[in-house]
Each structure stands twice: as C-alpha cells, then as structure tokens.
ROLOTOR-820048 format. One record per residue (C-alpha): chain; x, y, z negated; residue number from 1. Coordinates in nm, 3 decimals, padded with zeros to 5 digits. Layout:
BEGIN
chain = A | X = X | Y = Y | Z = Z | n = NUM
...
//
This chain:
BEGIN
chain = A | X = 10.934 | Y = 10.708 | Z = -11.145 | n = 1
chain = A | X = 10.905 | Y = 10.348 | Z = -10.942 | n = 2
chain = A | X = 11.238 | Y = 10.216 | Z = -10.828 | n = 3
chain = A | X = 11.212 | Y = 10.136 | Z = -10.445 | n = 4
chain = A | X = 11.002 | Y = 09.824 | Z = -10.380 | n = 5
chain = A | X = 11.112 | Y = 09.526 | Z = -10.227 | n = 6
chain = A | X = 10.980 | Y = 09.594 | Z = -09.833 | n = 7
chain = A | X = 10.777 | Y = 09.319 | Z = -09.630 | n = 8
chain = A | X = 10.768 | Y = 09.451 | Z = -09.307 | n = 9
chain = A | X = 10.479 | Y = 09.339 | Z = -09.006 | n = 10
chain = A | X = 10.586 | Y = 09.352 | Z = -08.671 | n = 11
chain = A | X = 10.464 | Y = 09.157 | Z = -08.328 | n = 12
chain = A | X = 10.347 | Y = 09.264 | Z = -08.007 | n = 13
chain = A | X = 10.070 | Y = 09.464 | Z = -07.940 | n = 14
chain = A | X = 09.681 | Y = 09.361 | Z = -08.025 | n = 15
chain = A | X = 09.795 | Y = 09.064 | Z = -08.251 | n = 16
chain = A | X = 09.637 | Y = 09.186 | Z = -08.567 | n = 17
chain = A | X = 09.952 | Y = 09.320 | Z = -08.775 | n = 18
chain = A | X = 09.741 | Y = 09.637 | Z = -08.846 | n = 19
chain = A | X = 09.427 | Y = 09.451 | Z = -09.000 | n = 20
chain = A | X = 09.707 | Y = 09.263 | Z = -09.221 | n = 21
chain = A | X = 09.813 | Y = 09.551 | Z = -09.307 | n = 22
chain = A | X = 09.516 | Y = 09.749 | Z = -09.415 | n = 23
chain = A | X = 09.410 | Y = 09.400 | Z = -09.574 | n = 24
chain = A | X = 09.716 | Y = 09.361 | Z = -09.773 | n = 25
chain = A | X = 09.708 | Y = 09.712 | Z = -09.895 | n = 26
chain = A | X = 09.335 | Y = 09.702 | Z = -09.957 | n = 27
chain = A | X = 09.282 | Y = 10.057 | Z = -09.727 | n = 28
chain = A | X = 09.215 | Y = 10.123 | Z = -09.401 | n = 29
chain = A | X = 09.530 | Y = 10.347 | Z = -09.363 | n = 30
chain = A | X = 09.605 | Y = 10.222 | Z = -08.964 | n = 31
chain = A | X = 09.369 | Y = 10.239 | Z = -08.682 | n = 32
chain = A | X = 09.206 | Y = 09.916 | Z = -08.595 | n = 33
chain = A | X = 09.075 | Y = 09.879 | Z = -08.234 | n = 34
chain = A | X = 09.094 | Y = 09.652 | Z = -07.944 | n = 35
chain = A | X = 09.317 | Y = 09.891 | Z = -07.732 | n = 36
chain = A | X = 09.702 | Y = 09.779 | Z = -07.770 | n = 37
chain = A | X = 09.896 | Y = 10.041 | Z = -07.827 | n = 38
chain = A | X = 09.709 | Y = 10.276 | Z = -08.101 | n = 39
chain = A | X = 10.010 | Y = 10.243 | Z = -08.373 | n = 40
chain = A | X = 10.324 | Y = 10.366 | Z = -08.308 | n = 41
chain = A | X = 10.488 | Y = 10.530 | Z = -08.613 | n = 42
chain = A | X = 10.604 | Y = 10.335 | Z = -08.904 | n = 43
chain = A | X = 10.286 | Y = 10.312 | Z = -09.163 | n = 44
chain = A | X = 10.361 | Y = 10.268 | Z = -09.495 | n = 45
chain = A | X = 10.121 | Y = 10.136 | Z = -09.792 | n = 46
chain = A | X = 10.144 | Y = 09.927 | Z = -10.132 | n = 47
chain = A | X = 10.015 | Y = 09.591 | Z = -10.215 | n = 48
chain = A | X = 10.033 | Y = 09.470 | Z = -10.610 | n = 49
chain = A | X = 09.959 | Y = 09.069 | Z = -10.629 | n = 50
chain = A | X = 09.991 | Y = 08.828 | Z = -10.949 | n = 51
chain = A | X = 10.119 | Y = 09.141 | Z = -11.149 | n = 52
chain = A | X = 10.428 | Y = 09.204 | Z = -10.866 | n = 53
chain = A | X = 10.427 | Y = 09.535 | Z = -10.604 | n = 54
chain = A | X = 10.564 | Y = 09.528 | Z = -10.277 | n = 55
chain = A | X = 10.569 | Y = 09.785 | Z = -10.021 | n = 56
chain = A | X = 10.381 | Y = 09.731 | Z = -09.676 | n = 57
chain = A | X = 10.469 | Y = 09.849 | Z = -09.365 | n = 58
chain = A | X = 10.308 | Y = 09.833 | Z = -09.039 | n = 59
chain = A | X = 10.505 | Y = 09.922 | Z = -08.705 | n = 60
chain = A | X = 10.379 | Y = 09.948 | Z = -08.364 | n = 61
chain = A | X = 10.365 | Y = 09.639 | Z = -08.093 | n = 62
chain = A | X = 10.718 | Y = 09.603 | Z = -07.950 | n = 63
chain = A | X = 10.747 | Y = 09.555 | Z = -07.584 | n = 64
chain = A | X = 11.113 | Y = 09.488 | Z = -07.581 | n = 65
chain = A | X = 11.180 | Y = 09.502 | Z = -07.186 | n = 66
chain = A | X = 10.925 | Y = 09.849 | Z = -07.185 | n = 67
chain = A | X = 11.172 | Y = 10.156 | Z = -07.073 | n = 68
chain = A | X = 10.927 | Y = 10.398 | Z = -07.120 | n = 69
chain = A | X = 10.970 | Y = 10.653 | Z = -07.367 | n = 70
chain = A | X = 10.717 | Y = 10.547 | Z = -07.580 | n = 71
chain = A | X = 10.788 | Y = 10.180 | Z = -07.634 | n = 72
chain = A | X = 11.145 | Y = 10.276 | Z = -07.691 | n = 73
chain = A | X = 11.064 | Y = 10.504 | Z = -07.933 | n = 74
chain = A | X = 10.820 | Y = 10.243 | Z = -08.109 | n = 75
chain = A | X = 11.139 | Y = 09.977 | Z = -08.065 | n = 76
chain = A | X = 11.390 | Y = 10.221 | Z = -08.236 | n = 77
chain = A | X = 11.087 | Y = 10.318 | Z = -08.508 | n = 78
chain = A | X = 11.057 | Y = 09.916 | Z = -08.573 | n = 79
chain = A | X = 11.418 | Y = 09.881 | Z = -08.594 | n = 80
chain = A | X = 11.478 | Y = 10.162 | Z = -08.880 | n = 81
chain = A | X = 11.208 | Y = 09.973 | Z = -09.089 | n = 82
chain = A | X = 11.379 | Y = 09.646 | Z = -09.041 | n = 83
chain = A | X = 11.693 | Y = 09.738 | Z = -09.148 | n = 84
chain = A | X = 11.534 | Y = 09.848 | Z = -09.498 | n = 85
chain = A | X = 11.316 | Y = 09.514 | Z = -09.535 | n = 86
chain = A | X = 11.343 | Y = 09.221 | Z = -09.791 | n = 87
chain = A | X = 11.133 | Y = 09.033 | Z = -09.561 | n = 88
chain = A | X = 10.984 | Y = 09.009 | Z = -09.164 | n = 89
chain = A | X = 10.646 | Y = 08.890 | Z = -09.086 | n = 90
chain = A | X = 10.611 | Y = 08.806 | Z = -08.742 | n = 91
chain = A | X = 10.203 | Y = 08.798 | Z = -08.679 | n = 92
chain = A | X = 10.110 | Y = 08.623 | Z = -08.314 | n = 93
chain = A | X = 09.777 | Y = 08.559 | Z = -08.182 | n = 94
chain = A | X = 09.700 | Y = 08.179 | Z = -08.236 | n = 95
chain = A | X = 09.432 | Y = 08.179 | Z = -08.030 | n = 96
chain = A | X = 09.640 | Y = 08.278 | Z = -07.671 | n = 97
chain = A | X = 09.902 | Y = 08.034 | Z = -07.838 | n = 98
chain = A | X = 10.335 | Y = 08.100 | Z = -07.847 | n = 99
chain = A | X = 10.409 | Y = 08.360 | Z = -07.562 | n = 100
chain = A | X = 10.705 | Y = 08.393 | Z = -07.399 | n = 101
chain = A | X = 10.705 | Y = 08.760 | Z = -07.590 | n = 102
chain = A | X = 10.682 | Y = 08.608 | Z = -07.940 | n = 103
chain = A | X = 11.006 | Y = 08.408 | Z = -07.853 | n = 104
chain = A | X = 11.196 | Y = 08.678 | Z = -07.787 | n = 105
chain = A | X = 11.067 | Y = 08.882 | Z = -08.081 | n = 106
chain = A | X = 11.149 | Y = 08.577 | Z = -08.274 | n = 107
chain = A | X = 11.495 | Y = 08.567 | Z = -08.149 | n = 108
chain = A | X = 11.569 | Y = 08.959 | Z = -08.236 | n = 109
chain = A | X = 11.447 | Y = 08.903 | Z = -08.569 | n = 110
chain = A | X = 11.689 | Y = 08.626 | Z = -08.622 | n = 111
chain = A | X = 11.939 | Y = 08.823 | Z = -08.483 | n = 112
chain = A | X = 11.873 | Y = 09.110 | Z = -08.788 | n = 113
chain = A | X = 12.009 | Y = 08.863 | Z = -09.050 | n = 114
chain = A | X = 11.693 | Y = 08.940 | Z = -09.213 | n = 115
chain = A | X = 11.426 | Y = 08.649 | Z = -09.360 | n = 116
chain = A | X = 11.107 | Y = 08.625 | Z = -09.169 | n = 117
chain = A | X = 10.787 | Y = 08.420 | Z = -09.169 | n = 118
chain = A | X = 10.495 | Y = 08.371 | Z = -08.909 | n = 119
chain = A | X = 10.141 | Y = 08.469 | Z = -08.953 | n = 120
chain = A | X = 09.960 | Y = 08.299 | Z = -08.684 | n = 121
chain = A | X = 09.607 | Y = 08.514 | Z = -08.705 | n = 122
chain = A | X = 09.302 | Y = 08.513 | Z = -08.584 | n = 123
chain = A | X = 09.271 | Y = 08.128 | Z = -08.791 | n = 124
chain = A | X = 08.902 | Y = 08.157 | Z = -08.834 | n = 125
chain = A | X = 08.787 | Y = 07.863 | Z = -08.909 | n = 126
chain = A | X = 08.988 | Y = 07.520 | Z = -09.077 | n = 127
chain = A | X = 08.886 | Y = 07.380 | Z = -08.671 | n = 128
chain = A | X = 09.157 | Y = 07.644 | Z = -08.585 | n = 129
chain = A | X = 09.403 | Y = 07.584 | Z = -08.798 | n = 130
chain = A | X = 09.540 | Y = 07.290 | Z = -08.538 | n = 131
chain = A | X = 09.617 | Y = 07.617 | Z = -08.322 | n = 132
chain = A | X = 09.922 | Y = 07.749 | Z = -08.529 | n = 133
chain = A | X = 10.101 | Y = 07.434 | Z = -08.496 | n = 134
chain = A | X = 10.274 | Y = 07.531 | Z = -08.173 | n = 135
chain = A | X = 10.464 | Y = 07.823 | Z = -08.345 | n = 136
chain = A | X = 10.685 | Y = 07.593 | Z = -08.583 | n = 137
chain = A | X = 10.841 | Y = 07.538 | Z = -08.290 | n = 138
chain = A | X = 11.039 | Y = 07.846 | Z = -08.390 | n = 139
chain = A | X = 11.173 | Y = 07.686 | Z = -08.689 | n = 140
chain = A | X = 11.003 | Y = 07.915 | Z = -08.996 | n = 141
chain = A | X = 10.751 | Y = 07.871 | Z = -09.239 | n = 142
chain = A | X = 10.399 | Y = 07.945 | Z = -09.045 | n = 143
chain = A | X = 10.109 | Y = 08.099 | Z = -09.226 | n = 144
chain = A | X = 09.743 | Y = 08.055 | Z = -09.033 | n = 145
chain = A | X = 09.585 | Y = 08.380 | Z = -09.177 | n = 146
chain = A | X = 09.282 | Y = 08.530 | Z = -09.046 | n = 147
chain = A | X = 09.381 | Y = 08.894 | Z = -09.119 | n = 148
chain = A | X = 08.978 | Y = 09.024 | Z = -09.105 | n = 149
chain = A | X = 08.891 | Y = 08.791 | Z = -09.350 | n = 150
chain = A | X = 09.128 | Y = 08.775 | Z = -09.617 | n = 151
chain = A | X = 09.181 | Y = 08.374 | Z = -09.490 | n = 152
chain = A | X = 09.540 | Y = 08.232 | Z = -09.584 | n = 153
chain = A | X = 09.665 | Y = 08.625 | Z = -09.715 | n = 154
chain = A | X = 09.734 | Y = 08.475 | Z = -10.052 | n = 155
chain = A | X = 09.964 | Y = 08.231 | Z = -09.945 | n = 156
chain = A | X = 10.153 | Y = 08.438 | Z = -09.749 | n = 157
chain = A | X = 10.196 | Y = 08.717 | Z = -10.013 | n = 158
chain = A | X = 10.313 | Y = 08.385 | Z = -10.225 | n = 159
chain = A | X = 10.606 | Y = 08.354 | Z = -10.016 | n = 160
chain = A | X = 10.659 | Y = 08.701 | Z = -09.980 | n = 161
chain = A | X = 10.713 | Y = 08.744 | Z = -10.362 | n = 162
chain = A | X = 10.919 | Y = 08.424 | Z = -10.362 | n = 163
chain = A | X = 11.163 | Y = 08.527 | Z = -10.128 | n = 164
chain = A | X = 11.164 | Y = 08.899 | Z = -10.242 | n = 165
chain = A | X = 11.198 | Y = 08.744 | Z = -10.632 | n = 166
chain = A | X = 11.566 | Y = 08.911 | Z = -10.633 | n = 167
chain = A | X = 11.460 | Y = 09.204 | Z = -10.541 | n = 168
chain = A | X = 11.172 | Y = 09.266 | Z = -10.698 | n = 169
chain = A | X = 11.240 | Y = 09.677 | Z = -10.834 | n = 170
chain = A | X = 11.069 | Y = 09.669 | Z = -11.242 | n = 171
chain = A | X = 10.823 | Y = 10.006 | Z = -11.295 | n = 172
chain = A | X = 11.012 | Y = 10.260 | Z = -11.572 | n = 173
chain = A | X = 10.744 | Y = 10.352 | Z = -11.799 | n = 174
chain = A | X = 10.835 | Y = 10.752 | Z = -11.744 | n = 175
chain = A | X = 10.549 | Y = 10.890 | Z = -11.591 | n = 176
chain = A | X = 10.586 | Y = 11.002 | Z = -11.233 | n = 177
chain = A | X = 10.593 | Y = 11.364 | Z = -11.122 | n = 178
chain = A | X = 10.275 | Y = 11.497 | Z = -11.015 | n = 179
chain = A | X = 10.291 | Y = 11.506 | Z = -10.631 | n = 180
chain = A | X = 10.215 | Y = 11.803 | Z = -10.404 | n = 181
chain = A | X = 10.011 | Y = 11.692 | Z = -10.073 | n = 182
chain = A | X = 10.108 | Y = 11.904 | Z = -09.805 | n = 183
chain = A | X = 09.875 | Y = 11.801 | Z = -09.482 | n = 184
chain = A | X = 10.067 | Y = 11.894 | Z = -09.127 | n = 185
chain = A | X = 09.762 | Y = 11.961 | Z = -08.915 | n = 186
chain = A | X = 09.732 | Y = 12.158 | Z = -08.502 | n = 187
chain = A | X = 09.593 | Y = 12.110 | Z = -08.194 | n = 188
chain = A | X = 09.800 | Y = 11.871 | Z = -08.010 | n = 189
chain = A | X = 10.166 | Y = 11.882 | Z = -07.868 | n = 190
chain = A | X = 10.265 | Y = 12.182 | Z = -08.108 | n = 191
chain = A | X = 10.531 | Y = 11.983 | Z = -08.271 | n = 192
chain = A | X = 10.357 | Y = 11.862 | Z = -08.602 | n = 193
chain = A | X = 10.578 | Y = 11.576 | Z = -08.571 | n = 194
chain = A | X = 10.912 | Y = 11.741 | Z = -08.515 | n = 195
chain = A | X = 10.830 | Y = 11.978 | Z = -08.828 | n = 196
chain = A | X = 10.752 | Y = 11.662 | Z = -09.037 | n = 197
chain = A | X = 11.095 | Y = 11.507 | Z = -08.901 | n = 198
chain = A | X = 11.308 | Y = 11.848 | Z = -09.013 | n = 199
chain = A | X = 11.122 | Y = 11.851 | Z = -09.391 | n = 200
chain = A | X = 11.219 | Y = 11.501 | Z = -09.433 | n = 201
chain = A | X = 11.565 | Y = 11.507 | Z = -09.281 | n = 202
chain = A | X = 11.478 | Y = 11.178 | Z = -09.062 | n = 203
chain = A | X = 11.283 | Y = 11.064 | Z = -08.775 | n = 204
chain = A | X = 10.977 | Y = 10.996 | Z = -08.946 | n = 205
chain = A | X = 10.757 | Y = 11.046 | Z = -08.674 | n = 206
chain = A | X = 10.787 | Y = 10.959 | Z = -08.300 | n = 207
chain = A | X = 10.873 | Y = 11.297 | Z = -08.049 | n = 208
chain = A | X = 10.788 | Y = 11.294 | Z = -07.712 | n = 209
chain = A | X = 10.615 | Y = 11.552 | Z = -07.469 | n = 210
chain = A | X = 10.329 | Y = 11.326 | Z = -07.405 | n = 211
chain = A | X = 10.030 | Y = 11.517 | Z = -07.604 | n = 212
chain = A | X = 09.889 | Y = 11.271 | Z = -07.884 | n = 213
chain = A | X = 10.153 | Y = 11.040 | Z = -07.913 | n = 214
chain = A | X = 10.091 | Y = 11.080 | Z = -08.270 | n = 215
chain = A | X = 09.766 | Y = 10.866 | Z = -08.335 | n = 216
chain = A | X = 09.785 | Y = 10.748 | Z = -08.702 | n = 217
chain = A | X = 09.838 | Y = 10.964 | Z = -09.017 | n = 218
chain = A | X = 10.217 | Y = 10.919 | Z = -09.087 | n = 219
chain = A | X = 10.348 | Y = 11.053 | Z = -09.453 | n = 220
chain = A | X = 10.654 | Y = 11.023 | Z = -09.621 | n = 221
chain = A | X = 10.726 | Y = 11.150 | Z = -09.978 | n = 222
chain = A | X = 11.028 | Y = 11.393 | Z = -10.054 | n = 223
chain = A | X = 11.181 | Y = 11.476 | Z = -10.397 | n = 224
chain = A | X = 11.347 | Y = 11.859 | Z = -10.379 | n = 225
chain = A | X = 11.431 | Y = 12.025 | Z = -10.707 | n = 226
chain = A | X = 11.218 | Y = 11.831 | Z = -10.923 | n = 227
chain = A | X = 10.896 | Y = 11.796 | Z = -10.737 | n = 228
chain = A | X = 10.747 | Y = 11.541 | Z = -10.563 | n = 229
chain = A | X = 10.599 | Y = 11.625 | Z = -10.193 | n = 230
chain = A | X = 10.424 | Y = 11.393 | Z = -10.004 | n = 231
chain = A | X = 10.366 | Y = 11.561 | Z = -09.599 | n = 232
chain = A | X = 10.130 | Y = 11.393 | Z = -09.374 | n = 233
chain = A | X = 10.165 | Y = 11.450 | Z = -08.988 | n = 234
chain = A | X = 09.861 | Y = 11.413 | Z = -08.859 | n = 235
chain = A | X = 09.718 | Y = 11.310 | Z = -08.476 | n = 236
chain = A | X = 09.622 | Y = 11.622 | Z = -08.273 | n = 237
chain = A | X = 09.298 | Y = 11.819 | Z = -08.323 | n = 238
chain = A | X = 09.125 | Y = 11.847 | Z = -07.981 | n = 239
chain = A | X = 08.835 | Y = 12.101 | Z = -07.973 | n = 240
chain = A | X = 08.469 | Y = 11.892 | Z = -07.967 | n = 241
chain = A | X = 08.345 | Y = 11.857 | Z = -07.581 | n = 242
chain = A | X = 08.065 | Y = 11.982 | Z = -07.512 | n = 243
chain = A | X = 07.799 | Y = 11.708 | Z = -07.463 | n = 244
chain = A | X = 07.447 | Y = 11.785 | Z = -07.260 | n = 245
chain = A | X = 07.142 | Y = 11.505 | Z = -07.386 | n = 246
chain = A | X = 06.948 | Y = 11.407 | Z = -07.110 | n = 247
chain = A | X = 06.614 | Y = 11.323 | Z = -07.167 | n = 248
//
C-alpha cells in the first residue's frame, strides 16, 4: 500500500474558486462547481501526481470565521481538522474584487496554525490581469496568479507545493494494494447518511446538522478493518423528481 501523502490543503472564503483548483489539480470534477457560495462544506479529498511526485488534494468549504450559525461552524471546525494534517495551505482569493478584509483575517489564522501557506490569486485570465494579484503580497507570502478554469499558473504553484512538501514526500511500496470494497451510503434526505458514515469511520467525516441536505458533495473516506480495504461514500439526499406540467 501508499504511505500517506504529503497534504496541500485549499481553503478561502466562499465563491473564490478553491473548488475549480481543486477539480483542476486532481484532473476530476469530484466538487460541485457553481456560482452559489456555499455548495461545499465537507472536507473533499482527491490526488494529484506532477513531475513523477503525488500529493493529496483537499478542498474545504468557504470559511466565514465571524458566521455562528451551525453550518459555518461546522465548515470552520471541518477546515480546521484538515489543516492540522497538511504539509502545506493554499489560500485562493478572488483577484478580481482585490484583498478583502476576510482574506486578512483568513491569512492571519493560517499563520497562526504554524503551518506553510501560499496565495493563489485566481480568476488571472489574461497576462493584463496579472497586475491584479500584486495587492496580496501585502500579506508577506509567495503569490501565485492562477486562473483555476484554465489550467493558467497551476504548474507553478504545484512547483512550490512539491518544493516545500520535498521532506515529506511519502515513496509508493511496490506491494500491490488491497482490492477495495465501494460501499455507496445513499437515502432520501435527513435520514442520517452522514452520521452512519461518521460511526463506520470512527471520525467526523461528514458534517451533522438537522438542516435537510446539508450534505451536498459526495464525501468518502477509506477504512482498513481486518485486512480489507473499504472505501464509503455519503452521498447528498435523494429528493423524489417534481412533477413538471409543459405548457404549450
């Protein structure tokens, strides 16, 4: 089996892009993508493998720090249990509304973690644009102008991510891996998919609350248990089809 990969973990308020980096970086289209903020809110998990090097990916929801609600608490304490596991923090703000008073204070929690982090100023589409990440060396770390739909400026920033995650780069064993069983967690919605997933996995995987479809992105999580590999997948509620009527 693969020893654990070094973890580059995306985080940033909501709407700034970190879930097209991350479905660019691990070449899928594991998180929802849409204009409404909000969408992820569990911790997303994917691979990326660049100049012959893996690293694991992981996408959290957009943290609201001041938000008391229950679910922007819950995505805070989700962000916060991937953080303390990564090698290194990207930090992805929107250069085209410029540095917000919100990226500061992200900025200043994630220096508060100890942990190294880097900006990806996205939404660079153009070398015109570039001018427009300028403002957020102001925070005093390297600044990558990416433009996460595109692919623009990705490569560089996975550059520094393997440079500063050299040490702990995990080698592959050449063992082969255990053939893994997919077990798919699937219900209408508000049934407690999420709390089942949490008591198989014997950790808050997936966020709990008693708002129905809190859970909006697939969320999976593998589990060894007496040899065998399992891999569950909570999934977002099923609601029944409307009824629609066509109007002529």
């Amino acid at each position: 089996m693969s020893e654990k990969l070094p973890s580059l973990v995306i985080v940033g308020r909501p709407n700034v892009g970190k879930s097209t980096l991350f479905n660019r970086l691990t070449g899928t289209r594991r998180s929802i993508v849409t204009n409404e903020p909000g969408i992820t809110r569990d911790r997303i998990y994917g691979k990326a493998e660049w100049r012959g090097r893996n690293l694991e990916i992981v996408d959290t929801g957009g943290i609201v720090p001041d938000d008391k609600a229950l679910i922007p608490q819950e995505i805070l304490r989700q962000a916060h249990i991937a953080i303390s596991k990564a090698a290194l923090l990207v930090l992805v703000v929107d250069s085209q509304v410029g540095l917000t008073p919100m990226d500061e204070e992200l900025a200043r929690l994630l220096r508060t973690t100890g942990k190294p982090f880097v900006i990806a100023a996205n939404k660079v589409d153009a070398v015109s644009q570039e001018n427009n990440a300028g403002v957020f060396h102001s925070i005093g770390v390297p600044v990558f102008p990416i433009a996460a739909e595109h692919g623009t400026g990705v490569d560089d920033l996975l550059d520094a991510a393997l440079a500063e995650t050299e040490n702990d780069a995990a080698a592959t064993e050449d063992e082969k891996a255990p053939d893994t069983v997919e077990v798919a967690i699937i219900g209408r919605p508000n049934v407690g998919k999420s709390t089942l997933l949490n008591r198989m996995v014997g950790e808050d995987r997936s966020i709990v609350s008693p708002v129905p479809g809190t859970t909006m992105d697939t969320v999976d999580t593998e589990v060894e248990h007496d040899g065998h590999l399992y891999r569950f997948v909570d999934t977002a509620g099923i609601r029944r089809k409307a009824k629609t009527t066509l109007v002529a």
